[in-house]
C-alpha positions in Angstrom: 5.8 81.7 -17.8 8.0 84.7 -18.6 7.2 87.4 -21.5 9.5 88.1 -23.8 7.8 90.3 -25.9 6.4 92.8 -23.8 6.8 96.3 -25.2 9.2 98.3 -23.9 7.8 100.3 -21.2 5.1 97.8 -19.8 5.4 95.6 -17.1 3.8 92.3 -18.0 2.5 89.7 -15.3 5.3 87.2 -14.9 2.8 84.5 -13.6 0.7 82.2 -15.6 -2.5 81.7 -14.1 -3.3 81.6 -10.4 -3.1 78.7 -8.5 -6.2 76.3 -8.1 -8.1 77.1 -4.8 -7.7 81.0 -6.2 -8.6 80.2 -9.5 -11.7 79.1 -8.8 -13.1 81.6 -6.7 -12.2 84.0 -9.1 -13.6 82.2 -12.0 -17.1 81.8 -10.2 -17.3 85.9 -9.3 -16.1 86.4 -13.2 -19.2 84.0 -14.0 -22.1 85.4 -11.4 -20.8 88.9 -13.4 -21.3 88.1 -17.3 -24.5 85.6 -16.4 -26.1 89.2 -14.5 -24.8 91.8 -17.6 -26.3 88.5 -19.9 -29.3 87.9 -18.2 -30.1 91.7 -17.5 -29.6 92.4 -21.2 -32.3 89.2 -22.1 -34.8 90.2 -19.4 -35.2 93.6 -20.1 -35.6 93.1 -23.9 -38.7 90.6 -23.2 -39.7 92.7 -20.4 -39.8 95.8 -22.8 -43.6 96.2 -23.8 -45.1 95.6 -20.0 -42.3 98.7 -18.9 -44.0 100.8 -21.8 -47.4 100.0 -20.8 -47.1 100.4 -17.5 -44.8 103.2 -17.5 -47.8 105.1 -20.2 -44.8 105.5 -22.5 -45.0 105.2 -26.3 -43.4 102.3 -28.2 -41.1 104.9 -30.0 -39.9 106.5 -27.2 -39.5 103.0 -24.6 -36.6 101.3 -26.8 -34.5 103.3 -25.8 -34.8 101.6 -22.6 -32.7 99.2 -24.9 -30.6 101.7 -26.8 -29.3 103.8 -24.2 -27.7 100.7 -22.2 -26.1 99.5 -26.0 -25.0 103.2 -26.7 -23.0 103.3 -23.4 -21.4 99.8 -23.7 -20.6 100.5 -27.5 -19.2 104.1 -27.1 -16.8 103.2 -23.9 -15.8 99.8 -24.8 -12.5 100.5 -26.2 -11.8 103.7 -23.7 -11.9 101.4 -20.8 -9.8 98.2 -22.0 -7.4 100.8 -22.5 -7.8 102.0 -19.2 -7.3 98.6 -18.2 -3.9 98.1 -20.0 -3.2 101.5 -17.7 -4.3 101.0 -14.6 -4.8 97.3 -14.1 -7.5 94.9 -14.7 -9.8 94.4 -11.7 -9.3 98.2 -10.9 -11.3 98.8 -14.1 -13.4 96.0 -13.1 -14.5 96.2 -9.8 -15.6 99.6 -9.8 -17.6 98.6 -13.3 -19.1 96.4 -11.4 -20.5 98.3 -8.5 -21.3 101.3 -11.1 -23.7 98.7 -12.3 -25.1 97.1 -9.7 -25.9 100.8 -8.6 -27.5 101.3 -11.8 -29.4 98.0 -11.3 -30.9 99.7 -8.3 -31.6 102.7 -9.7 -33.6 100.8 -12.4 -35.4 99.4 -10.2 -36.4 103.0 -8.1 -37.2 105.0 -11.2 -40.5 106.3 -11.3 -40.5 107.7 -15.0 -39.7 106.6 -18.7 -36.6 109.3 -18.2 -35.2 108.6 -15.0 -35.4 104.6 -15.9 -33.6 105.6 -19.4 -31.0 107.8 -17.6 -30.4 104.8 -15.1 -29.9 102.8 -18.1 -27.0 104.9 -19.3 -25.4 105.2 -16.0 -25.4 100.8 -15.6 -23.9 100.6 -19.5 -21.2 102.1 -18.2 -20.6 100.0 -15.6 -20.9 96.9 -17.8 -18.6 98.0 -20.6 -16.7 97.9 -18.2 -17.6 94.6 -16.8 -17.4 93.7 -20.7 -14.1 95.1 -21.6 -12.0 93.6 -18.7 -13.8 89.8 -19.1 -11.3 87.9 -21.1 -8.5 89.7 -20.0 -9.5 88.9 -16.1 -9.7 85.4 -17.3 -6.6 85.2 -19.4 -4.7 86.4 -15.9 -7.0 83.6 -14.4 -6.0 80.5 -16.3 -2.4 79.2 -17.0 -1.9 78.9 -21.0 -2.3 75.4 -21.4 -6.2 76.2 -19.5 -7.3 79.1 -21.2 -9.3 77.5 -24.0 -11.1 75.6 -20.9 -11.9 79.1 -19.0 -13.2 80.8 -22.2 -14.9 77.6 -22.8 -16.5 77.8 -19.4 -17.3 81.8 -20.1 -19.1 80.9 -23.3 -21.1 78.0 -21.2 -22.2 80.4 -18.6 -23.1 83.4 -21.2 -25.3 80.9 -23.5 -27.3 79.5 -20.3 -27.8 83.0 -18.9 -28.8 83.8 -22.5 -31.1 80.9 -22.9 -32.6 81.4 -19.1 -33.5 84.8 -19.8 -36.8 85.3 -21.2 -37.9 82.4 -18.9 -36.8 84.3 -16.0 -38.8 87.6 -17.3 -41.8 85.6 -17.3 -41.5 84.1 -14.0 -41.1 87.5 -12.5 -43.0 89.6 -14.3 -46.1 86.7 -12.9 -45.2 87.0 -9.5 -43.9 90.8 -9.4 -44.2 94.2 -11.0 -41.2 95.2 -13.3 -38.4 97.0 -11.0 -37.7 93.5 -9.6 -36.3 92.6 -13.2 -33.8 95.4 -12.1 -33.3 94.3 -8.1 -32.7 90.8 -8.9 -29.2 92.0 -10.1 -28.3 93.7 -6.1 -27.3 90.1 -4.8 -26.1 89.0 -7.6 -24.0 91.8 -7.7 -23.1 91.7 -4.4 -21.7 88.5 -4.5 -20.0 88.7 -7.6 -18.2 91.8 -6.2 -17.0 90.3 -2.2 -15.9 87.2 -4.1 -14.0 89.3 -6.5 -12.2 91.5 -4.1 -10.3 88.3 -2.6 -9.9 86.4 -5.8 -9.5 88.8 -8.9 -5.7 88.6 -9.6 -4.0 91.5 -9.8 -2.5 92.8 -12.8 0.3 95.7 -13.2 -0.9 98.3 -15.9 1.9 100.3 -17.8 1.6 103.6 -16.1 1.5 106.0 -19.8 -0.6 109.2 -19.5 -4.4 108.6 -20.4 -5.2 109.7 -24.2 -8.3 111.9 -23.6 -8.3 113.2 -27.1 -8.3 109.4 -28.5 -10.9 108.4 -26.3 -13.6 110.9 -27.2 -13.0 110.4 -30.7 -13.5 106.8 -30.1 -16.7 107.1 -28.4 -17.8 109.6 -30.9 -17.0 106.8 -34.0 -18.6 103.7 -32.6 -21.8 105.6 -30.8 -22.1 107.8 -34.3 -21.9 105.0 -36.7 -23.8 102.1 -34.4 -26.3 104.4 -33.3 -26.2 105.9 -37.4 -26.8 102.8 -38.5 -29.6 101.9 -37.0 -31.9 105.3 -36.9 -30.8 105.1 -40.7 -32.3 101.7 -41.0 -35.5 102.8 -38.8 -36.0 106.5 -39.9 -34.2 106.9 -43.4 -31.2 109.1 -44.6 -32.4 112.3 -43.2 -31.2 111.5 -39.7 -29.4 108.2 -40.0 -26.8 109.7 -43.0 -25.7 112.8 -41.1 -25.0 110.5 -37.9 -23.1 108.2 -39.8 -21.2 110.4 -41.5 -20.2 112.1 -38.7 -18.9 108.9 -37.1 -17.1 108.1 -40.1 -15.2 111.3 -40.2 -14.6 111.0 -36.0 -12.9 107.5 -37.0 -10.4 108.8 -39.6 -9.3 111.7 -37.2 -9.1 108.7 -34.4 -7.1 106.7 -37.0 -5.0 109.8 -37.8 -3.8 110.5 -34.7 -3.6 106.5 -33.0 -1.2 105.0 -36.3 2.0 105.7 -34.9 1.8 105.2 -31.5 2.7 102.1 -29.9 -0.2 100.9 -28.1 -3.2 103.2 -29.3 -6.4 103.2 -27.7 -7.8 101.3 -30.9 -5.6 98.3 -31.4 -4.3 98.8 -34.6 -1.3 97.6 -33.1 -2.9 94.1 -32.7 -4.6 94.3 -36.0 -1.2 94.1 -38.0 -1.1 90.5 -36.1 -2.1 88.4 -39.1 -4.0 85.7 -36.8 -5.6 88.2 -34.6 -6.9 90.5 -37.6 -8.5 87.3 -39.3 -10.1 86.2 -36.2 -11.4 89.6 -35.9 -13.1 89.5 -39.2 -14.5 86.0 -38.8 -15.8 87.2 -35.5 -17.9 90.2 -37.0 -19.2 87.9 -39.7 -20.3 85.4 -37.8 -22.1 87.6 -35.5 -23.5 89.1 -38.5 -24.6 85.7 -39.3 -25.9 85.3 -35.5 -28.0 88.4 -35.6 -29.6 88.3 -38.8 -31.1 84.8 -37.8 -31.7 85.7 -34.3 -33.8 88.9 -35.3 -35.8 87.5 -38.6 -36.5 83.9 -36.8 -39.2 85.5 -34.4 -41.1 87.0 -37.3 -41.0 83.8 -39.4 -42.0 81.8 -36.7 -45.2 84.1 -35.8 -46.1 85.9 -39.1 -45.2 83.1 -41.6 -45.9 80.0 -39.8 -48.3 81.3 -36.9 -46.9 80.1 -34.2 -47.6 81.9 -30.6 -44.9 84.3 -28.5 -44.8 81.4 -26.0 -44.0 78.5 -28.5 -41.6 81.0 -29.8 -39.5 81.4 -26.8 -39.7 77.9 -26.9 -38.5 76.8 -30.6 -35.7 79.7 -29.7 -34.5 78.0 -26.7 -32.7 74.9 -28.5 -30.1 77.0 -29.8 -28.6 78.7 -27.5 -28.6 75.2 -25.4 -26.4 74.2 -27.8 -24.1 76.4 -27.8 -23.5 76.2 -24.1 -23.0 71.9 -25.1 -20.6 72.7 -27.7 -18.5 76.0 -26.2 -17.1 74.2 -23.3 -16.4 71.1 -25.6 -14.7 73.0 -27.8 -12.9 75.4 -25.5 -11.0 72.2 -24.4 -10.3 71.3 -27.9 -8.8 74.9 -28.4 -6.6 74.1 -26.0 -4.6 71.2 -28.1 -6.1 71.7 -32.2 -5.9 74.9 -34.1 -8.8 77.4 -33.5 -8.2 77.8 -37.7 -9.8 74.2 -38.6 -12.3 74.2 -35.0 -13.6 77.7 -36.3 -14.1 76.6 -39.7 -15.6 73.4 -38.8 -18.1 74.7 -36.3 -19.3 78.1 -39.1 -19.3 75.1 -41.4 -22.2 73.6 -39.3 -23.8 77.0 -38.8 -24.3 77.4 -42.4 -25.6 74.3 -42.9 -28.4 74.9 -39.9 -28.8 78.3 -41.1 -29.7 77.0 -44.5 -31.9 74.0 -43.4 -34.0 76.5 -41.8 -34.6 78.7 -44.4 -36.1 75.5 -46.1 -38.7 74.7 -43.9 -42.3 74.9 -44.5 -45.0 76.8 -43.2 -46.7 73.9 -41.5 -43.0 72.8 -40.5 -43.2 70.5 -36.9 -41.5 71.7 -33.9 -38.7 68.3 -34.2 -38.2 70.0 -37.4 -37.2 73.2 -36.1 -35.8 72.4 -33.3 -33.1 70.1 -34.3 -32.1 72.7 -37.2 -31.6 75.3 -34.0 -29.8 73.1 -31.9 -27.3 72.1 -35.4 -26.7 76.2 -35.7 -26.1 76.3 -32.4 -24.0 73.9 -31.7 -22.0 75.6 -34.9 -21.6 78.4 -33.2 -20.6 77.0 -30.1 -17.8 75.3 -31.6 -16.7 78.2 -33.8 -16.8 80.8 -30.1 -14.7 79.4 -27.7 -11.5 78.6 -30.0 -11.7 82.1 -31.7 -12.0 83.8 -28.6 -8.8 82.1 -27.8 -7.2 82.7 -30.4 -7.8 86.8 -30.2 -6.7 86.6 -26.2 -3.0 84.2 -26.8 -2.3 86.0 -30.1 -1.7 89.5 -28.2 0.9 90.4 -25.5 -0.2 90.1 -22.0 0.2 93.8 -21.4 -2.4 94.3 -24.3 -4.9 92.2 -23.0 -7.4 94.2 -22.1 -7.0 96.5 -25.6 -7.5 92.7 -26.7 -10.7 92.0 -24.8 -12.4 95.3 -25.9 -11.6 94.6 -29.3 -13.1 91.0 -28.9 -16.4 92.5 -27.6 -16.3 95.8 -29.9 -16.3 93.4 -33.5 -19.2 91.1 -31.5 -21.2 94.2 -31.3 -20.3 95.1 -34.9 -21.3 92.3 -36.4 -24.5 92.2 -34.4 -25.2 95.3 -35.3 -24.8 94.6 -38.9 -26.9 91.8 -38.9 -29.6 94.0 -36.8 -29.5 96.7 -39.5 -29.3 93.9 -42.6 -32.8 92.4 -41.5 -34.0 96.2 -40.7 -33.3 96.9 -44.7 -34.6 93.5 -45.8 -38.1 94.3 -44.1 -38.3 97.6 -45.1 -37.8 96.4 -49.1 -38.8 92.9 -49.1 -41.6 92.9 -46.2 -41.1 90.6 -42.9 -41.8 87.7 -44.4 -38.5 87.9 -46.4 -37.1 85.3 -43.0 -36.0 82.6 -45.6 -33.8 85.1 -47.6 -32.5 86.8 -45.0 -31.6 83.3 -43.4 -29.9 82.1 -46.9 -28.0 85.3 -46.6 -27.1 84.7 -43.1 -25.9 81.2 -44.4 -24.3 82.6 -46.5 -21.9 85.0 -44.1 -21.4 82.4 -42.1 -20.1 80.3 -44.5 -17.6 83.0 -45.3 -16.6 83.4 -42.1 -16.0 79.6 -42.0 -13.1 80.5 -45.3 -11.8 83.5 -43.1 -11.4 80.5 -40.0 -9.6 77.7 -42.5 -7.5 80.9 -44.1 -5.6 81.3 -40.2 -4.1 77.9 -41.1 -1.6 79.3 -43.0 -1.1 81.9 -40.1 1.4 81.3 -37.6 0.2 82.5 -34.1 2.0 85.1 -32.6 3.8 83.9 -29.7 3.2 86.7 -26.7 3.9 84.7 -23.6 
């Protein structure tokens, strides 16, 4: 299927999709990819307190273990896509790749709290890139009348990975010391990489000069104000308010300087598409949603009602099983209905699972949780796949991977708002505030679901 709305300047893939043996050898090294960013991300966050201890490294100091892998991918999420749109898709990719499965490695060698944080750093950059290429790659995978199916598929692997995760720490961490959590990514990797180099389609970028001012004032916004947000949550104003208000005043130099220009390094381009602005914003508040349950559940599970880390993991499980069941489902759907009424169906659902859970007692029965995690997920499922859609088709080909990272930049917005929304409601209301924060929660999602119905009224953009 031919463009013809490419901007002037770029050279758009003429094809649409690659042809079935192809397809599917790409789609499977696209999968083995995002299940090892997902399930590296999931392991090392349950794995976190046996590094520290064993590692003789203070609570404080170990999360960033976590942080400096979330810093990289948030501060170079946008830099690369556009590198992508530049240079091509899987030439971004593949190298993303092997920078993190060298990373991985790395990880898994380090001997100290530092060189283990430094490897960190060095494999977020290789998965923002993984990250910031994913839905494009697919997009150039799929003809048009399949790409709700692949994102569909994408969702389905990323919510088994997810749900796999803490399992797969425990197994390992009872047969092995920690720096196999790390190794376990090397074949993995490997595989994901030789399949990729014969399958991954290749995709003309447009050639334009690289911005260098734009991207270091991009990574300075989005590492100032995610990182800002959260030491101001953790620590107070002293620290947290100078960070962010440095990040604020990076983003309206970035903003400044990108507002003419005709494909900026931050989509604002994109942004002035009606549908793919709304989706946007019900993306972040639904994530929003996501992470302010995902974060307080834990503590109302173990503080409020008592229940044990184990049985925790356990009562957690439910939802993200059914979000893999409903994101494949839907993805076909989003393929012949209107992501508009799937999106604001599926938040519709969230809500209501995100409310019945703030209702339940403290000697609530496992049934009764667990069918209250399965409905939210299954919300979210059906809300994932069709939006994500919607974001990819609404903007030209040659913009895809500006598209991607912008997918994956208001994810990690929105997470991070719910993160820092449940750090404030501990701090004031105490951690056993879980059944506000999880009206609140319902609350945003049910917004989001009115921000889904709202693109309705929006025509999609057509982008070929």
């Amino acid at each position: 299927m031919k463009s013809n709305n490419a901007e002037p300047g770029t050279h758009a893939p003429e094809i649409d999709g690659l042809p079935k043996p192809r397809r599917y050898h790409a789609a499977i090294a696209i999968w083995l990819a995002l299940a090892m960013t997902v399930l590296d991300s999931a392991i090392a966050n349950v794995a976190l307190p046996t590094i520290a201890q064993q590692l003789h490294a203070p609570a404080a100091v170990s999360i960033w273990v976590i942080n400096a892998y979330q810093l990289a991918i948030t501060m170079l999420l946008l830099p690369l896509a556009a590198l992508g749109d530049r240079l091509g898709y899987r030439r971004v990719y593949l190298p993303g790749l092997a920078l993190f499965i060298a990373g991985s490695v790395a990880c898994a060698l380090s001997q100290s709290l530092f060189a283990l944080i430094a490897s960190r750093m060095f494999q977020g950059i290789g998965a923002a890139a993984v990250m910031s290429m994913n839905g494009a790659l697919v997009r150039a995978t799929y003809p048009n009348a399949l790409l709700g199916r692949g994102i569909g598929y994408n969702a389905l692997v990323l919510s088994m990975s997810a749900a796999a995760g803490p399992t797969l720490a425990a197994l390992i961490l009872s047969i092995a010391p920690w720096p196999w959590l790390f190794a376990i990514n090397l074949p993995i990797g490997l595989l994901s990489w030789v399949i990729g180099m014969k399958a991954l389609p290749e995709t003309p970028g447009h050639g334009r000069p690289p911005d260098y001012p734009s991207a270091l004032l991009s990574a300075l916004t989005f590492g100032l104000v995610v990182f800002g947000a959260e030491t101001l949550a953790r620590e107070g104003t002293r620290t947290g308010g100078p960070m962010l208000l440095a990040g604020v005043v990076c983003g309206v130099l970035l903003f400044r300087r990108e507002r003419h220009r005709p494909a900026p390094l931050v989509p604002l381009d994109l942004l002035r598409i009606p549908i793919f602005g709304l989706s946007i914003a019900t993306s972040i508040t639904s994530f929003a949603a996501q992470m302010l349950a995902f974060v307080s559940l834990p503590f109302l599970f173990q503080i409020v009602m008592g229940r044990s880390v184990v049985e925790t993991g356990a009562l957690i499980t439910p939802w993200p099983l059914g979000v893999a069941f409903a994101a494949s489902f839907a993805g076909r759907l989003a393929d012949r209905h209107p992501a508009g009424l799937l999106g604001g169906i599926g938040l519709g659902l969230f809500s209501m699972g995100l409310f019945a859970l703030s209702r339940l007692g403290v000697e609530a029965g496992s049934f009764d949780i667990a069918w209250r995690m399965v409905l939210c997920g299954i919300g979210f499922g059906f809300f994932q796949s069709p939006n994500n859609r919607t974001m990819m088709s609404a903007a030209p080909r040659a913009r895809s991977g500006a598209a991607d990272g912008m997918l994956a930049t208001a994810r990690l917005l929105g997470q991070t708002t719910g993160a820092v929304s449940v750090a404030v409601g501990f701090h004031w209301l105490g951690v056993e505030s879980g059944p506000i924060l999880l009206r609140i929660a319902a609350v945003a999602a049910l917004g989001g679901a009115l921000l889904s119905l709202l693109r309705l009224r929006t025509p999609l953009a057509a982008t070929g």
